[in-house]
N, C-alpha and C positions, 0 to 999 in steps of 0.2 A: 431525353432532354426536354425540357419548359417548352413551351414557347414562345411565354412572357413571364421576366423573372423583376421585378422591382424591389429595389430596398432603398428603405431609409427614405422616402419620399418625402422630401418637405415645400409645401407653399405660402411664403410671408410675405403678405400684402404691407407695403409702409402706410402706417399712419402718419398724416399733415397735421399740423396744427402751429399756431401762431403766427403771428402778423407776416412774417414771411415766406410760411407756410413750408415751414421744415420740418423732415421728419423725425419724431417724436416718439415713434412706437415700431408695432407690427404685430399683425393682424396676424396667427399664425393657424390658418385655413387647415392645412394639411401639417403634419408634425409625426411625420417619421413613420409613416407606412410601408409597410414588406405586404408582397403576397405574390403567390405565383399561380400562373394557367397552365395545364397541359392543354396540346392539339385537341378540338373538338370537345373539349370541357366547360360547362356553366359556372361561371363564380360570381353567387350575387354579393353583392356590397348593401349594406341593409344600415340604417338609423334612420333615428332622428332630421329633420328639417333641420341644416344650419352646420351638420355635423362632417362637410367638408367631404362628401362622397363624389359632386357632381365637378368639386373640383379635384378631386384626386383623378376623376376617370381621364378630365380635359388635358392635365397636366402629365398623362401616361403620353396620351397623343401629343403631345407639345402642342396644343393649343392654348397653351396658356406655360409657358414658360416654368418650370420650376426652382425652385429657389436652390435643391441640393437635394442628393440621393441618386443613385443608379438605374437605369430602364436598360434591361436587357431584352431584347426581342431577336430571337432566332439565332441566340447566340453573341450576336451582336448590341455591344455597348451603344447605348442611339444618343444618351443623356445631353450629349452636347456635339453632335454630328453640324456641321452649318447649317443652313437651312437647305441649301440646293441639293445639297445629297440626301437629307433628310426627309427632303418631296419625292426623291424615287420609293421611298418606301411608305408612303401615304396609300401608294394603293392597295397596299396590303391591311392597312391602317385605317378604320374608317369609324366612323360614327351616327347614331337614331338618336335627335336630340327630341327632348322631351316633349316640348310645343310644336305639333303638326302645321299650328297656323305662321308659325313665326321663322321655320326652318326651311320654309321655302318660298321663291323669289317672284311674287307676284307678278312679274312682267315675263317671267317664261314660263313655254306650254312647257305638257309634262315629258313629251320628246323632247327638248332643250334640255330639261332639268334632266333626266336620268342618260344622258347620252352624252353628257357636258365633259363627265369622268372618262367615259369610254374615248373620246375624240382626244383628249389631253393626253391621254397615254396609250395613243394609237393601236387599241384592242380594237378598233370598227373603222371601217371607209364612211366615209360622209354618205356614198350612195346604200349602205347597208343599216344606217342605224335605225329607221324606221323598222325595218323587220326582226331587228336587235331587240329593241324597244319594246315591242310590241308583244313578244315571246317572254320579256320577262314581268311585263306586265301580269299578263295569262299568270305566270307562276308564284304572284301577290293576289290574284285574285278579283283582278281590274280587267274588262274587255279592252283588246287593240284600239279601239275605236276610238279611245280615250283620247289620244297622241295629239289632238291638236288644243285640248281645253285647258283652261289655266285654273291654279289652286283656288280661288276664291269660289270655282261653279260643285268642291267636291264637299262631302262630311268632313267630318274631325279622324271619322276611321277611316276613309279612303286617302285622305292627304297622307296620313302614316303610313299607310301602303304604298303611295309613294314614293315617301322617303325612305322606309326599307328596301325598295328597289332599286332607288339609287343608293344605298349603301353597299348592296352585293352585286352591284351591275359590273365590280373592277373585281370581284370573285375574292374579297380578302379572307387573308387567315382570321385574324380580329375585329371582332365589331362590339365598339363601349355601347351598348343599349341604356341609353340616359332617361330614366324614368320611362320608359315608349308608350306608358298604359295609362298612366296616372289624370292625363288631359283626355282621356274617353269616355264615354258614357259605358257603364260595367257589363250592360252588352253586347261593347261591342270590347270590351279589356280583352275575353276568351277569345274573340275571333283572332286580332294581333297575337296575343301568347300563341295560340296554335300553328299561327303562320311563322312564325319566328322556330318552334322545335321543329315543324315540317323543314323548315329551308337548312336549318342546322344539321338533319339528317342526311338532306341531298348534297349539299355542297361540303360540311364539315370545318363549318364555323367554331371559331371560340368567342365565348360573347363572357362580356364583363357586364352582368345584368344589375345595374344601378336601381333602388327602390327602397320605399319606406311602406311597401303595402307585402309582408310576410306569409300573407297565403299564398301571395303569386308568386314570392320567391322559393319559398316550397315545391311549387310546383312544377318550376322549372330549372331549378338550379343542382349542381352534383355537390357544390361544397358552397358554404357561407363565410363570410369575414365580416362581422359586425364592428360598426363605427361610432365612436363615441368624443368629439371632441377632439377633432384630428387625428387620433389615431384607432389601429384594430385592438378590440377590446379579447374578442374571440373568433376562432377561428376554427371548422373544420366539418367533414362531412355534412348535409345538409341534414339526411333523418338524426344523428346525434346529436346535432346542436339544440335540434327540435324534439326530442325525447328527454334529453340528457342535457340542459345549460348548465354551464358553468360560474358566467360573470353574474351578476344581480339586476345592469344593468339587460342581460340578454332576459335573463326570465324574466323580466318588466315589460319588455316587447311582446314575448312569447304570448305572455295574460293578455294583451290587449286586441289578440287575435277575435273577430267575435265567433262566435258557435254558435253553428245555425239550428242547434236544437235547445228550445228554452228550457226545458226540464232538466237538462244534461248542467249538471254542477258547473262552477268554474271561477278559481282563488283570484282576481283581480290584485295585481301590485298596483297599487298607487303610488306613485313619485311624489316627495314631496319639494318643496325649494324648487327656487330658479335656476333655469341651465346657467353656467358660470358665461364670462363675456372671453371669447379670444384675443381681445388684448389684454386682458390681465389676469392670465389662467393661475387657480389658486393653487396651494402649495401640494407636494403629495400627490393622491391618486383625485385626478379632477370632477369624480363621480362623487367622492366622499360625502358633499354638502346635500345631495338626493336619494343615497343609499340607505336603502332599507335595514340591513348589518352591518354598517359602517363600525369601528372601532375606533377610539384613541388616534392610534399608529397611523390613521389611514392618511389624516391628514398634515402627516409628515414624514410620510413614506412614500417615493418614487412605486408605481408596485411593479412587481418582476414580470415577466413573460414565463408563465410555468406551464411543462407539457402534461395533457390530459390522453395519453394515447396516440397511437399513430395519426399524423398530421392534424388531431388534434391541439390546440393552446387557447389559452386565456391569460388574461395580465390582472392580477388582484393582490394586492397586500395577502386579504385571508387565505 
């Protein structure tokens, strides 16, 4: 059984507009997402800026409310649990938001901040969280020492490190890694990815590794679901998708990989057109207006969800 099984995910923001400010539209972020996690499995979520990944992950965690679709985690239906029962399973639930500077709460030290979780859900006595703390500091990478000093005295990569630590301080099954790399200096991106598979091995984490940077998701992910426009475009093992794309929009991505060797050839897709707007997504397959083989048909055909091989898929008209 999954762990985490989502279908049909949708997020529609309303649009305001006119003097009374009624709504007018919807914004539609998220638009019918499926995908599923096994135990201790990587699923990175990969596109484009805009393309509704950071809200699909928020909106698994109900952090942001979703508009309709199913969240099944552990078997259990959560989609619309109230919220007080819904906070017993946050500790299981948690999240690395992408901004180190902004995800943690400048007025507490970093004993506060990673013990906050642990005292809510009575894993620690008040008299033991200092040496709680401090143990899984050690296992981010941080000296104990650290416990009384507040985010503003740390880097941009030890702040992350502490907010990974308070992400696995309540030991969850799932952890949405929301960009974690992307605000680092590429220095220090390998240090965090390698603390994150190190910590995945010891404890046996599933992580929903959110990113628009495809070598790291390479590197760390078992399967990919690429996004395009609120929904997955493809979907399946990582080296296949990366050997063997299917959508047009994935091998646009793929090219723009760089290659660190200048001699070594390499066919560049350039996109052309502008991404369409999500209030007023055009007809057919929403990729069409940027598609390098686009057809006729394209633009007035829904495209199908067609399988490519075991737990392989793709959605294309061709």
């Amino acid at each position: 059984m999954n762990l985490l099984e989502v279908r049909g995910l949708k997020k529609h923001f309303p649009v305001h507009g006119g003097i009374f400010g009624r709504t007018i539209g919807h914004l539609k972020a998220v638009d019918g997402v499926s995908l599923t996690l096994a135990k201790g499995e990587t699923l990175g979520l990969v596109g484009e800026s805009g393309c509704g990944k950071t809200t699909a992950g928020r909106s698994i965690l109900r952090l942001i409310e979703p508009t309709d679709g199913t969240i099944v985690f552990k078997g259990r239906d959560v989609t619309r649990l109230p919220h007080a029962r819904f906070n017993e399973l946050r500790r299981d639930m948690q999240i690395v938001f992408q901004d180190p500077y902004s995800s943690l709460n400048p007025r507490m030290t970093v004993l506060d901040l990673v013990a906050e979780g642990m005292l809510e859900y009575g894993l620690v006595k008040p008299a033991e969280k200092e040496e709680r703390v401090a143990a899984l500091l050690e296992k981010v990478g941080l000296p104990g020492s650290v416990l009384y000093r507040y985010p503003h005295e740390f880097s941009g990569g030890q702040r992350q490190r502490i907010a990974i630590a308070r992400a696995v301080a309540l030991n969850p099954s799932f952890i949405v890694c929301d960009e974690p790399v992307s605000a680092l200096d590429v220095s220090v991106q390998a240090q965090v990815i390698n603390l994150l598979v190190k910590l995945q091995k010891e404890f046996g984490h599933s992580y929903l590794f959110i990113s628009h940077d495809l070598g790291v998701v390479r590197h760390v992910c078992d399967r990919i679901a690429v996004m395009y426009f609120g929904r997955i475009v493809e979907e399946g093992p990582s080296e296949q998708v990366f050997n063997d794309p299917k959508h047009p929009y994935t091998k646009a991505l793929i090219s723009a990989i760089p290659v660190p060797d200048p001699e070594k050839p390499s066919e560049r897709v350039i996109l052309q057109g502008d991404v369409p707007t999500l209030y007023d997504p055009p007809a057919g397959c929403p990729f069409h207006a940027r598609c390098p083989v686009a057809k006729p048909e394209c633009a007035g055909t829904e495209p199908p969800v067609k399988e490519a091989g075991p737990g392989r898929s793709y959605r294309c008209v061709l």
